[in-house]
N, C-alpha and C positions, 0 to 999 in steps of 0.2 A: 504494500500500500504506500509506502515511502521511501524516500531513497536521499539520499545525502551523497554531494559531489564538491571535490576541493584541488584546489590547484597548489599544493602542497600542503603543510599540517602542521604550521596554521598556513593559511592561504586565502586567496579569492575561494568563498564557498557559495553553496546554493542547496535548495532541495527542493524536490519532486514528490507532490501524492496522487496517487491515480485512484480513483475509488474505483470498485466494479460489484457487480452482485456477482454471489457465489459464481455464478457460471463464467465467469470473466466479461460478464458484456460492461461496457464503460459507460458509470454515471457520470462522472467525472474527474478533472486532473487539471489541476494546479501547480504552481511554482512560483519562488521566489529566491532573488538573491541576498544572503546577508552580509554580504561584507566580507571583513578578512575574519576567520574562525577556523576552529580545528571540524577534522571530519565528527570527532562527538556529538560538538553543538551542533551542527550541522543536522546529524542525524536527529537529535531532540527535539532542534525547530520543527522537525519535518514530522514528527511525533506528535510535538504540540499541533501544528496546522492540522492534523486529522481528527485527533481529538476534535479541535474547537469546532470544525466540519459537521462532526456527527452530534454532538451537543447543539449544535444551531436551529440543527435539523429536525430535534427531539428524539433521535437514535437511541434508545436501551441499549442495544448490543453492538460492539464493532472487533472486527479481527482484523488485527496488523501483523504482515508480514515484514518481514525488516530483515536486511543482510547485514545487520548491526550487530555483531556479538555482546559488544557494553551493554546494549538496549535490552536485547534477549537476556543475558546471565543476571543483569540488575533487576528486570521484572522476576524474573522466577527466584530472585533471592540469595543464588549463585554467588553474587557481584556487589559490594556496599561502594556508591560511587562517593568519591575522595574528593574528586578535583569540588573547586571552589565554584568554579564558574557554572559548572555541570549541576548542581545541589539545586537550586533552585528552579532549573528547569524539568529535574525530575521531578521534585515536590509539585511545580503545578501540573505536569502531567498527571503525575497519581491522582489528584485532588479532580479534575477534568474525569479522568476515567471515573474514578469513585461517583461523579453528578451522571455522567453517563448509563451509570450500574455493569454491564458486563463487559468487560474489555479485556479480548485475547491478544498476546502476543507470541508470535512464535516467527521461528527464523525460517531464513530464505537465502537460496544460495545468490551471490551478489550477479551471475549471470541471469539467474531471474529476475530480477528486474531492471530489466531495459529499458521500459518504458518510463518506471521513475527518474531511472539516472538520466534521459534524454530529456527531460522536464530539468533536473537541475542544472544539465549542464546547459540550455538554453538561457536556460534565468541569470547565469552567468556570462555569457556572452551576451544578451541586452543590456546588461549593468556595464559594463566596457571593461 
């Protein structure tokens, strides 16, 4: 569902969510560039934008795929995120999910998703 893209770590970054129903048919797909960030935040932004997506929307339940391993190991409890910058972005994720009520995450190999990555690294090349 989201993908995070960076032009080195930290770098020019971006990220991609492509929404789909179960069957892959496309509701929608967004993007945005932020700036200079590492690929985490990157991937969190891109976390956060789904969230706030499906919360907009009045969504109970959403499943993200993510080739994030931080994102995957830190949701399942694997992973206690450190960094300073990161902390807060996960807190309002969780908080987003939790207003949401069911939010799955589970990994995805980063060749699967192409369509996210080609979302971010768009939104990156419009930023210049």
């Amino acid at each position: 569902m989201s993908a995070a893209a960076g032009r080195g770590n930290p770098g020019p970054a971006g990220f991609g969510v492509r929404i789909e129903e179960p069957d892959g048919t496309l509701v929608e797909e967004f993007s945005e560039a932020i700036g200079h960030a590492t690929n985490n935040v990157a991937e969190c932004r891109g976390l956060l934008a789904a969230l706030e997506w499906a919360k907009a929307r009045g969504q109970r339940e959403l499943h993200v795929r993510s080739d994030s391993l931080l994102l995957v190991a830190a949701d399942a409890g694997n992973y206690k995120v450190k960094n300073a910058g990161l902390q807060p972005l996960r807190a309002k994720a969780r908080l987003l999910a939790n207003e949401i009520g069911r939010v799955t995450l589970r990994a995805r190999r980063a060749r699967c998703n192409a369509h996210a990555d080609r979302l971010a690294n768009a939104a990156m090349d419009q930023a210049g």
